[in-house]
PDB file of N, H, CA, C and O in Angstrom:
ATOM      1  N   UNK A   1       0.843  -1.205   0.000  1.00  0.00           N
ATOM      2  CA  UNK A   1       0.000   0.000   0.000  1.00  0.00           C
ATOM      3  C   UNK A   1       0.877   1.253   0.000  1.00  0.00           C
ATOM      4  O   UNK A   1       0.793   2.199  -0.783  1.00  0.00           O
ATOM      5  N   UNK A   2       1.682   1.103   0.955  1.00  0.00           N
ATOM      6  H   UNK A   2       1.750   0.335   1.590  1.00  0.00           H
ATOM      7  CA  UNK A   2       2.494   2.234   0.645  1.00  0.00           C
ATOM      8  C   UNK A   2       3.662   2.335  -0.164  1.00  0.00           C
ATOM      9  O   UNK A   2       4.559   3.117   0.150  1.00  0.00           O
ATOM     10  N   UNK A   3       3.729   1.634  -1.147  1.00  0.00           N
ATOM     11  H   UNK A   3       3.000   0.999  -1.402  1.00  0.00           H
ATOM     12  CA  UNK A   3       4.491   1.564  -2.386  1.00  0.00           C
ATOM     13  C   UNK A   3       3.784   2.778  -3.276  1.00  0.00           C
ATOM     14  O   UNK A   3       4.072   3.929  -3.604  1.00  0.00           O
ATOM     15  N   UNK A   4       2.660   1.818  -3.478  1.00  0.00           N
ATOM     16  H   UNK A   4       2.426   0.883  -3.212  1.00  0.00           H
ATOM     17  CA  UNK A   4       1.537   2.157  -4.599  1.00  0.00           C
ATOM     18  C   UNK A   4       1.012   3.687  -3.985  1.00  0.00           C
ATOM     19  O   UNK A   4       0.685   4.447  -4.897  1.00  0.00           O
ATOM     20  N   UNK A   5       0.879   4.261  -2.617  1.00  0.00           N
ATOM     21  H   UNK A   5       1.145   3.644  -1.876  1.00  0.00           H
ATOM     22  CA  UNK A   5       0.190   5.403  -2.485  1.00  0.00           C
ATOM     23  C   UNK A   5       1.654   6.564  -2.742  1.00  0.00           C
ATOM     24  O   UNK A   5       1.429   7.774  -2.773  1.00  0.00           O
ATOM     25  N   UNK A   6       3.059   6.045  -2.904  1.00  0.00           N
ATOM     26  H   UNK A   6       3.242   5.062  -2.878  1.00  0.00           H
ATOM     27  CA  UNK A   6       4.223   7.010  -2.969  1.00  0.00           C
ATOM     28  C   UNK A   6       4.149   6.791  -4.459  1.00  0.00           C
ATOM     29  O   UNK A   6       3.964   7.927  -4.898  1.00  0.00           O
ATOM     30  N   UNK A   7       4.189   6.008  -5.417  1.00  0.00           N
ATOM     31  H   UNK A   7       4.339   5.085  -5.061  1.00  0.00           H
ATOM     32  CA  UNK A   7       3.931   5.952  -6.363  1.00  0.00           C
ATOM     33  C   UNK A   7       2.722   7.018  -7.222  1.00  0.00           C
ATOM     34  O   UNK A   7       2.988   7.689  -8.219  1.00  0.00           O
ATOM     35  N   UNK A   8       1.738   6.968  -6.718  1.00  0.00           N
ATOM     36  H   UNK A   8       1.522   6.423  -5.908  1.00  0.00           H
ATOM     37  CA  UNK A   8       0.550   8.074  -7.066  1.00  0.00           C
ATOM     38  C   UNK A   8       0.953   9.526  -6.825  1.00  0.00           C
ATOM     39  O   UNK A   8       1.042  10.363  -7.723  1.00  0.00           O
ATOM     40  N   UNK A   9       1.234   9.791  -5.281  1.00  0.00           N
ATOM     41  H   UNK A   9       1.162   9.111  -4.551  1.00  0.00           H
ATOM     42  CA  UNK A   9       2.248  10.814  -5.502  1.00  0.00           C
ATOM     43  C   UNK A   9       3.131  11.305  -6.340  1.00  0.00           C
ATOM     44  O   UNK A   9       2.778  12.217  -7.088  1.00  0.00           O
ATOM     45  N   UNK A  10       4.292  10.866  -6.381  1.00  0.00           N
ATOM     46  H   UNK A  10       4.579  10.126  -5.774  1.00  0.00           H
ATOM     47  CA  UNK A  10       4.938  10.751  -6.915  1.00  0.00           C
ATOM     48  C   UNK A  10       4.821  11.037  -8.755  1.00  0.00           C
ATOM     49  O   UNK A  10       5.604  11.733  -9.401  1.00  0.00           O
ATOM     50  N   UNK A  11       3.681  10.321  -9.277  1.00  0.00           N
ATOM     51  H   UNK A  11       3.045   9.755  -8.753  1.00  0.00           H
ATOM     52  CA  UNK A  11       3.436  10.585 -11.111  1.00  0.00           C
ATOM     53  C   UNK A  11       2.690  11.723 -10.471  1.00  0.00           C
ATOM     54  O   UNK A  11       2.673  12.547 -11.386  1.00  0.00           O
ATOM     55  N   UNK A  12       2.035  12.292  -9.405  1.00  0.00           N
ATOM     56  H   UNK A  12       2.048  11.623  -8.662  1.00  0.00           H
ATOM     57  CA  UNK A  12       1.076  13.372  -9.334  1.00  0.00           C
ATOM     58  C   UNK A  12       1.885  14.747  -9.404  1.00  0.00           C
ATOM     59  O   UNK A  12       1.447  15.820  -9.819  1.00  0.00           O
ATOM     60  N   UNK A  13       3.426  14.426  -8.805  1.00  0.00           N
ATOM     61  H   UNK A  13       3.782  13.554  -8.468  1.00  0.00           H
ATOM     62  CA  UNK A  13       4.245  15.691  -8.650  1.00  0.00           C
ATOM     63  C   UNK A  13       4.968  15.670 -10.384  1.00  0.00           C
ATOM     64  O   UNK A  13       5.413  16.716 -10.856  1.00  0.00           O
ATOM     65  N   UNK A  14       4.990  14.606 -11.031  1.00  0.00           N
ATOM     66  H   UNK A  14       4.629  13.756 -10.647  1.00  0.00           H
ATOM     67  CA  UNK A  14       5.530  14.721 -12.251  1.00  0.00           C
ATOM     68  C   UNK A  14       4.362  15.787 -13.173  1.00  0.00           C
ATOM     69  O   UNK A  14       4.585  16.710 -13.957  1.00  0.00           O
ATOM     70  N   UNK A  15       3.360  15.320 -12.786  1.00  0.00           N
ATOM     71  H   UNK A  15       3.178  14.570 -12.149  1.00  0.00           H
ATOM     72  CA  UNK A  15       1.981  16.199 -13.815  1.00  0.00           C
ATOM     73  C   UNK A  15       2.383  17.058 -13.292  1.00  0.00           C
ATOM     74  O   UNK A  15       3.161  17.529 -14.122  1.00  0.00           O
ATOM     75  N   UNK A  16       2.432  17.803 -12.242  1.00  0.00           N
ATOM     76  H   UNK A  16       1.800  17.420 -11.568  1.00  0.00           H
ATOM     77  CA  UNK A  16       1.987  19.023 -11.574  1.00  0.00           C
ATOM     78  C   UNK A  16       3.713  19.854 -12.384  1.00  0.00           C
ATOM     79  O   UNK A  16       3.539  20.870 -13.057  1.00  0.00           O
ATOM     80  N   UNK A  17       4.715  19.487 -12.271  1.00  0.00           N
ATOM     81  H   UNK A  17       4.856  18.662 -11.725  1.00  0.00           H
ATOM     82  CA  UNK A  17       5.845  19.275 -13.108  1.00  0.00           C
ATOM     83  C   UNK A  17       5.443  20.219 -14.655  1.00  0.00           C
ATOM     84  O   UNK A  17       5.458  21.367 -15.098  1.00  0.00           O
ATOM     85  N   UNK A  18       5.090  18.771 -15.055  1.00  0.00           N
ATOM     86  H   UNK A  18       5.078  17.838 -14.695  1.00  0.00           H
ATOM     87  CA  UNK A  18       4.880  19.044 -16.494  1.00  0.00           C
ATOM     88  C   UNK A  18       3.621  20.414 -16.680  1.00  0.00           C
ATOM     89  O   UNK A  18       3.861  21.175 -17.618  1.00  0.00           O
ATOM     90  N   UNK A  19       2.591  20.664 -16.002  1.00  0.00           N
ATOM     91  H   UNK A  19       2.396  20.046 -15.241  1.00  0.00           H
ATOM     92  CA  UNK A  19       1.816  21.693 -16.224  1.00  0.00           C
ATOM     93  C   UNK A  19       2.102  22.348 -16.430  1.00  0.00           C
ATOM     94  O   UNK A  19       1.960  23.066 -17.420  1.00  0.00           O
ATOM     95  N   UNK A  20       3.083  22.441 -14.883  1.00  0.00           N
ATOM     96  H   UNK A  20       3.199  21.858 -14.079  1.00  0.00           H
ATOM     97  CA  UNK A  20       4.318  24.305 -14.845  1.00  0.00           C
ATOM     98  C   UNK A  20       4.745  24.781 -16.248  1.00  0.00           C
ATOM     99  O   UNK A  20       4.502  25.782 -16.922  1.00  0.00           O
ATOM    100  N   UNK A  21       5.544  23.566 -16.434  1.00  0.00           N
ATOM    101  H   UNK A  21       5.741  22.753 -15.887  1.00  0.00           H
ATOM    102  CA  UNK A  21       7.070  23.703 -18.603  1.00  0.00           C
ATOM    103  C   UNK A  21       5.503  23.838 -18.981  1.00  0.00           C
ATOM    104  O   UNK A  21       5.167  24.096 -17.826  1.00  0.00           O
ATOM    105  N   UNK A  22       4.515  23.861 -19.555  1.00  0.00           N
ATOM    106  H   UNK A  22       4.789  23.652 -20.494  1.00  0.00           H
ATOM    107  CA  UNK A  22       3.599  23.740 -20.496  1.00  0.00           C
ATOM    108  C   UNK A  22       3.119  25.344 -20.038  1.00  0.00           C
ATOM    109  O   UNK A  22       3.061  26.099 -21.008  1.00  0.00           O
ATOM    110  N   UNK A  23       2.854  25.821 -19.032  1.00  0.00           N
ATOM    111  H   UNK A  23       2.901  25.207 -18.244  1.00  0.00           H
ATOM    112  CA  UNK A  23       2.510  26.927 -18.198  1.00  0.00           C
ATOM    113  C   UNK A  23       3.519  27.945 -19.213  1.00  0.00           C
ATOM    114  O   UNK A  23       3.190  28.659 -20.160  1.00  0.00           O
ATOM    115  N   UNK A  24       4.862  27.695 -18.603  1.00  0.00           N
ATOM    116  H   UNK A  24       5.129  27.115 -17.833  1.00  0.00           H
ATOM    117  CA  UNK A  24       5.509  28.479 -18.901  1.00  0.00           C
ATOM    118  C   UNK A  24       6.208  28.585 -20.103  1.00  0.00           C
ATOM    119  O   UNK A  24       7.080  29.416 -20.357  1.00  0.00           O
ATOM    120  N   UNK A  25       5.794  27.723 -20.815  1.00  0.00           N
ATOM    121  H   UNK A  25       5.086  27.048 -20.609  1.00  0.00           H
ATOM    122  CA  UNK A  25       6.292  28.080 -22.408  1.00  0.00           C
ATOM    123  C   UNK A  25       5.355  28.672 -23.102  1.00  0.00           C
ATOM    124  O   UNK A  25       5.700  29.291 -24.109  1.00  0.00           O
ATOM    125  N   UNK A  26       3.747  28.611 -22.670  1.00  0.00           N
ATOM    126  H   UNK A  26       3.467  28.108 -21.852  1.00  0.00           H
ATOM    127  CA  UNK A  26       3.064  29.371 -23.448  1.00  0.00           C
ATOM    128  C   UNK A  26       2.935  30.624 -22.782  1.00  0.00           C
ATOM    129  O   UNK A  26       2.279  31.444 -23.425  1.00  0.00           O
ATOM    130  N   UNK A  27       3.341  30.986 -21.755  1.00  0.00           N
ATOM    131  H   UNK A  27       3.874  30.321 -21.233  1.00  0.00           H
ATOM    132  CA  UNK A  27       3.726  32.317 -21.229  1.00  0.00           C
ATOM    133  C   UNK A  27       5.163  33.057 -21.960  1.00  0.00           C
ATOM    134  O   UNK A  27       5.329  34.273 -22.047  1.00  0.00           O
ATOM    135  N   UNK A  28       5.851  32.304 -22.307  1.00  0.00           N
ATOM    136  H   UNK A  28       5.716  31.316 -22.237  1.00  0.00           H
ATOM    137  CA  UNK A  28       7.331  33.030 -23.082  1.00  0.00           C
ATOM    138  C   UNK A  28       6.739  33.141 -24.061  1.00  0.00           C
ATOM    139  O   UNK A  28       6.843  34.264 -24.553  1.00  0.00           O
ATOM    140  N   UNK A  29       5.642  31.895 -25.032  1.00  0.00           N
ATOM    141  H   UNK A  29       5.558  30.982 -24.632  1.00  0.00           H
ATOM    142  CA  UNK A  29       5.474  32.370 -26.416  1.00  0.00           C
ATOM    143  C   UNK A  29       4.725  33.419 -26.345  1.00  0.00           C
ATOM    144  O   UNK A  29       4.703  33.994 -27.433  1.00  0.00           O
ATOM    145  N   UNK A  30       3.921  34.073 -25.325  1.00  0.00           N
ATOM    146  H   UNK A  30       3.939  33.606 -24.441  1.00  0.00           H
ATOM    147  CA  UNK A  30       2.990  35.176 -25.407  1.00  0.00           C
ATOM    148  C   UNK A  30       4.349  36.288 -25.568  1.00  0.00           C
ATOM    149  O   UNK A  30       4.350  37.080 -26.511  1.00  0.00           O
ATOM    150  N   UNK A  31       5.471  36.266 -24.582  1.00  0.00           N
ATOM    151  H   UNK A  31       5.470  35.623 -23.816  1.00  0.00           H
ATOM    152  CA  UNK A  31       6.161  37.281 -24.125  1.00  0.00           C
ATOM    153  C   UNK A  31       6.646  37.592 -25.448  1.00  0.00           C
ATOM    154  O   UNK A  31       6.298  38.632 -26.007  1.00  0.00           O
ATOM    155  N   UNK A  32       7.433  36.753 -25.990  1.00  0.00           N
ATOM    156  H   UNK A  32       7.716  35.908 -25.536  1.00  0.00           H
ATOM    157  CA  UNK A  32       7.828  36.216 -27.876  1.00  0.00           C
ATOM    158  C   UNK A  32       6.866  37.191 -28.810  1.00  0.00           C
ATOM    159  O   UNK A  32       7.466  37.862 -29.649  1.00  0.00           O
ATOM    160  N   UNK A  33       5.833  37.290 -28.758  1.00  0.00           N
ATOM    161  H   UNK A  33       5.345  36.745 -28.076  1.00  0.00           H
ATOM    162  CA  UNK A  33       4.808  37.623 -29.539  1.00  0.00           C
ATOM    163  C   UNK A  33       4.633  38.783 -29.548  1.00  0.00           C
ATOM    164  O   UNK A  33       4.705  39.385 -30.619  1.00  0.00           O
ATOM    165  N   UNK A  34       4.318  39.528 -28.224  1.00  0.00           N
ATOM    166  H   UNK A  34       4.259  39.038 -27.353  1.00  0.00           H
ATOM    167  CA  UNK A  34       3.910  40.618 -27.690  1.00  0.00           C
ATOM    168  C   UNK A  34       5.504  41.563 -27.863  1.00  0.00           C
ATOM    169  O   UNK A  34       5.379  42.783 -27.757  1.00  0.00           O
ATOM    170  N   UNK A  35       6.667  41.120 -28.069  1.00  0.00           N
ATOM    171  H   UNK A  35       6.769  40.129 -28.155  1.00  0.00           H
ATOM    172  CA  UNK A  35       7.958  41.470 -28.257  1.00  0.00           C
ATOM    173  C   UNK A  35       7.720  41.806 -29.624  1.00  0.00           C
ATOM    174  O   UNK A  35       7.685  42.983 -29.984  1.00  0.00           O
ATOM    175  N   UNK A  36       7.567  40.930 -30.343  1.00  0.00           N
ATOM    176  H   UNK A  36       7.596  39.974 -30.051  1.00  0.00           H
ATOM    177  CA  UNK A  36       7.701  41.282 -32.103  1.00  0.00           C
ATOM    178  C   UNK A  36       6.795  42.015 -32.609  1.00  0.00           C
ATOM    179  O   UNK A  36       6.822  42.446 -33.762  1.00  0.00           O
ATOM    180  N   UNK A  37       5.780  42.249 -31.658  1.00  0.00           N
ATOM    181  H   UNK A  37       5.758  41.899 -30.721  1.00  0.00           H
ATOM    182  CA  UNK A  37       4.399  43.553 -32.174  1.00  0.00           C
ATOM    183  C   UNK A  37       5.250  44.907 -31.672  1.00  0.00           C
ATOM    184  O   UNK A  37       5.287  45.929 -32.357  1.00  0.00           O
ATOM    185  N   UNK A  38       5.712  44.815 -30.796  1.00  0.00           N
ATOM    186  H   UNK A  38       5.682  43.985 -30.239  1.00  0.00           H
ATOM    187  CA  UNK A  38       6.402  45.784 -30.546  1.00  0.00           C
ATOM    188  C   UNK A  38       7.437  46.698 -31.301  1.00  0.00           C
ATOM    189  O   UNK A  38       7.456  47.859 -31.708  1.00  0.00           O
ATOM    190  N   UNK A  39       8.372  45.512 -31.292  1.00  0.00           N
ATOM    191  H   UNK A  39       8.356  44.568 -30.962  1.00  0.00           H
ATOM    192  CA  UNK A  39       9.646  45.757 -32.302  1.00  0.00           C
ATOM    193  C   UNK A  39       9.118  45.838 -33.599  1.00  0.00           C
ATOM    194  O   UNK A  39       9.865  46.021 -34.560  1.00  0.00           O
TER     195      UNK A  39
END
């Protein structure tokens, strides 16, 4: 049981992970964007 409940954790902190890089790359591509309207 407590394999399997550190395990769930564990892929839960990888998603939470991966959201962030997905978060924050479409936040740079906005920054990217909003740069070249500029310039």
């Amino acid at each position: 049981m407590e394999l399997e409940g550190g395990f769930h954790a564990g892929s839960g902190v990888i998603v939470a992970m991966k959201n962030r890089y997905e978060l924050i790359s479409a936040m740079s591509t906005v920054v990217m964007t909003q740069m070249m309207v500029v310039a």
